[in-house]
C-alpha positions as CSV (number, residue, x, y, z in Angstrom):
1,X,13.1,-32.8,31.4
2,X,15.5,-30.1,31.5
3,X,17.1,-31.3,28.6
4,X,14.0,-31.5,26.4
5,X,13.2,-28.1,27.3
6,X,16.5,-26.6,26.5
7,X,16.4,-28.0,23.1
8,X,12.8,-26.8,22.5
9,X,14.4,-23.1,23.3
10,X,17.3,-23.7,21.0
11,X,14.8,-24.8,18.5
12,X,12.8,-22.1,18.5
13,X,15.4,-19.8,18.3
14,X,16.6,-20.9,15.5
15,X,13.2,-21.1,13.9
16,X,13.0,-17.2,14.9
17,X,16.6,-16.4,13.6
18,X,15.3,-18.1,10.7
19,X,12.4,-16.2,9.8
20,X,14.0,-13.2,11.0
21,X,16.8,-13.5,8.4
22,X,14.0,-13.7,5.6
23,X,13.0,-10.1,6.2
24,X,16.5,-8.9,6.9
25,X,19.1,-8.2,4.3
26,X,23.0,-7.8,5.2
27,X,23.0,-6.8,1.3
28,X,23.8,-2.6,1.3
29,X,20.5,-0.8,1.4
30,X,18.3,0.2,-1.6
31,X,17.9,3.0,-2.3
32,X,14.1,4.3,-1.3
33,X,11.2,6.7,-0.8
34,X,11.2,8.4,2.9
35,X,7.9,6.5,3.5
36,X,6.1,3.7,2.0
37,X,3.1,0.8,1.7
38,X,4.4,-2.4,0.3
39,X,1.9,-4.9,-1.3
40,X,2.3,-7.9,-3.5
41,X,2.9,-8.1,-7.4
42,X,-0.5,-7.9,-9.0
43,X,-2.5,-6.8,-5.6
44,X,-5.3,-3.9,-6.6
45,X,-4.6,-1.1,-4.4
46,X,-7.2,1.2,-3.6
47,X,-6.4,4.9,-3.4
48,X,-8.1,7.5,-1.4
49,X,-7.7,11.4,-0.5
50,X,-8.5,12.2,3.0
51,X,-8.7,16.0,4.6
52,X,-8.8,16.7,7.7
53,X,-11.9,18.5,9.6
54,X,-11.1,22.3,9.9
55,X,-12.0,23.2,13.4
56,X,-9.9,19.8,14.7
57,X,-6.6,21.7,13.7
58,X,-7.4,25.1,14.0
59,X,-6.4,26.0,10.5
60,X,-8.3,29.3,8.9
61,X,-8.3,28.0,5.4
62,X,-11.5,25.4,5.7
63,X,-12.1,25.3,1.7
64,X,-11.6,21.8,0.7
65,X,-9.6,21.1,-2.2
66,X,-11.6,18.9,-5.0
67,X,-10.2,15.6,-6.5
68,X,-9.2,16.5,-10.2
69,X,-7.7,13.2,-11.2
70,X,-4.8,11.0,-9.9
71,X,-2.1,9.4,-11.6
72,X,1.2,6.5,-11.3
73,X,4.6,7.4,-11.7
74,X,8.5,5.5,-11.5
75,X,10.3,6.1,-8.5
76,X,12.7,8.2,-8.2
77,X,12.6,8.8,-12.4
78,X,9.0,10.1,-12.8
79,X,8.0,8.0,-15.2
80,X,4.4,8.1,-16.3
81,X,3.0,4.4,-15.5
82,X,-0.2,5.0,-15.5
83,X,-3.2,8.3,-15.5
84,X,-6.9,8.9,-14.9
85,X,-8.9,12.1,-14.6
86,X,-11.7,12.7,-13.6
87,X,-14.9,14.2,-15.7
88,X,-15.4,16.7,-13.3
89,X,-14.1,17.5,-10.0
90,X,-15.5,15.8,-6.8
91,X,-14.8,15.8,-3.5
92,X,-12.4,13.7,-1.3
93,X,-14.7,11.9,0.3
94,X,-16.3,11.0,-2.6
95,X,-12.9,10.0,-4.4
96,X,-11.9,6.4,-4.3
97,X,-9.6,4.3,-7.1
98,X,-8.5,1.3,-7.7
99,X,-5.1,0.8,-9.7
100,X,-4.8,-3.0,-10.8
101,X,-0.8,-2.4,-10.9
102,X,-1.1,-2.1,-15.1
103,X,0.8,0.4,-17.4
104,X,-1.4,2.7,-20.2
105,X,-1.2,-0.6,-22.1
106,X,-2.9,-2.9,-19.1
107,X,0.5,-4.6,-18.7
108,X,1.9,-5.6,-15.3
109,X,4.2,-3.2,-13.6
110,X,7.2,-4.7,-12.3
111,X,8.2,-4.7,-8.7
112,X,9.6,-1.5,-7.2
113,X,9.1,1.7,-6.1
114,X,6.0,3.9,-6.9
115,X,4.5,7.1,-6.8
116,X,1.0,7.4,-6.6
117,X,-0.1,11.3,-7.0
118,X,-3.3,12.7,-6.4
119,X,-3.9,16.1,-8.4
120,X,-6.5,18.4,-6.7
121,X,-7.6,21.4,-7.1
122,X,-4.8,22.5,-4.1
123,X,-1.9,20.8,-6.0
124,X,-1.1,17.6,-6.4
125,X,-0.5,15.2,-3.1
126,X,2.0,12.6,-3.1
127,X,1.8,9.1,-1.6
128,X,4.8,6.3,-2.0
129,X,4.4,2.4,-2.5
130,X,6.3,-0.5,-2.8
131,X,5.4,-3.4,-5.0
132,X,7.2,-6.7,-4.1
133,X,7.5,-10.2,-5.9
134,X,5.7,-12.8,-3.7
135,X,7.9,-15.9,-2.6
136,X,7.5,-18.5,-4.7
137,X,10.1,-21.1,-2.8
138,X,9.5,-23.4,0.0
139,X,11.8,-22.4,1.9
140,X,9.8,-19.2,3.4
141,X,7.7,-20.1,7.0
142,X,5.1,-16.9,6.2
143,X,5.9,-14.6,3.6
144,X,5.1,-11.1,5.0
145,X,5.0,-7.3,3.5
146,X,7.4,-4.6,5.4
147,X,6.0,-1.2,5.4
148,X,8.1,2.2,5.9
149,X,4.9,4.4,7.8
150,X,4.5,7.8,6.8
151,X,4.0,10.1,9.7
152,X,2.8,13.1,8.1
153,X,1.0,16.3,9.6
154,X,-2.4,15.3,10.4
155,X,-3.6,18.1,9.6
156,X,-2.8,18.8,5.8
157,X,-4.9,16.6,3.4
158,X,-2.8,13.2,2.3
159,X,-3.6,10.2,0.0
160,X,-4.0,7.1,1.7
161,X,-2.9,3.4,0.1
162,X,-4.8,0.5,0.7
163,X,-5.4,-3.4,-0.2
164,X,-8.4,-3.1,-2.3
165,X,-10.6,-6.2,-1.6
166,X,-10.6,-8.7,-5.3
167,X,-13.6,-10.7,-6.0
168,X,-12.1,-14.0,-4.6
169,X,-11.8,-12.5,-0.4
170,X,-15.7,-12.0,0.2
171,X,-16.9,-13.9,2.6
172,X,-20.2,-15.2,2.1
173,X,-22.7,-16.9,4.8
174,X,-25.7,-19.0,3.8
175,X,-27.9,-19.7,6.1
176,X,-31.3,-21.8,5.3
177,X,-32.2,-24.8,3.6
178,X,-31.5,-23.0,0.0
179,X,-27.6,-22.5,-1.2
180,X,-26.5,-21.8,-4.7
């Protein structure tokens, strides 16, 4: 009995070390953004602008900065991936975007490090992401996406990064003696 369970431990230690190793690299460190959101290859990700209430941080300036366009850039070169303004200005709350990960041309991006920048009528706002190549090999247990949080002032406006939902991830429930 003893037996079995020490080699159950052992086993699952080396499943952990395993699956440990897959997100850990003893290769020298890339270079990298302070902060980041990483999402798959091909993944729309949905962009937003968020500004904080006024009287929550006591800040005297309470004009709100409108959304003038937003636009996709290399990291660290600048490149210009990819740009959309807006027909007029609107407000944050208002402003949502989806980027579908193409270049001006509608071709794929490749996998690396993005900028995604906001341009307001403030200044432009800067948000970081990461676009990585999903596993295509057996040999991965769960393929997973490491972020590197940003932990900004709450109180200045920021862009926020999301997974924008596709077509394929609604969930729909039919109930009654009709389905399509």
């Amino acid at each position: 009995m003893k037996r079995a369970f020490v080699l159950s431990l052992i086993l699952v230690g080396i499943i952990g070390a395993v699956g440990l190793s897959q997100g850990c690299c003893c290769c020298p460190q890339e270079e990298r953004p302070p902060c980041y959101t990483a999402f798959w290859v091909g993944e729309p990700i949905r962009i937003g602008f968020k500004v904080p209430l006024c009287f929550c941080c006591c800040c005297c300036c309470c004009e709100t900065p409108q959304v003038l366009g937003w636009h996709v850039e290399t990291w660290p070169d600048g490149n210009l991936v990819y740009s959309a303004t807006l027909d007029t200005p609107i407000a944050p709350s208002a402003f949502s975007a989806t980027w579908d990960q193409t270049d001006a041309s509608g071709t794929q991006v490749a996998a690396g490090y993005y900028t995604v920048v906001v341009s307001t009528t403030k200044g432009d706002y800067k948000a970081y992401l990461k676009l990585v190549e999903k596993p295509q090999c057996c040999c991965c247990f769960w393929p997973f996406l490491c972020s590197c949080p940003c932990f900004g002032n709450l109180c200045e406006p920021h862009v926020t990064l999301s997974r924008a939902c596709a077509p394929h991830c609604r969930v729909e429930l039919y109930i009654g003696p009709c389905s399509p």
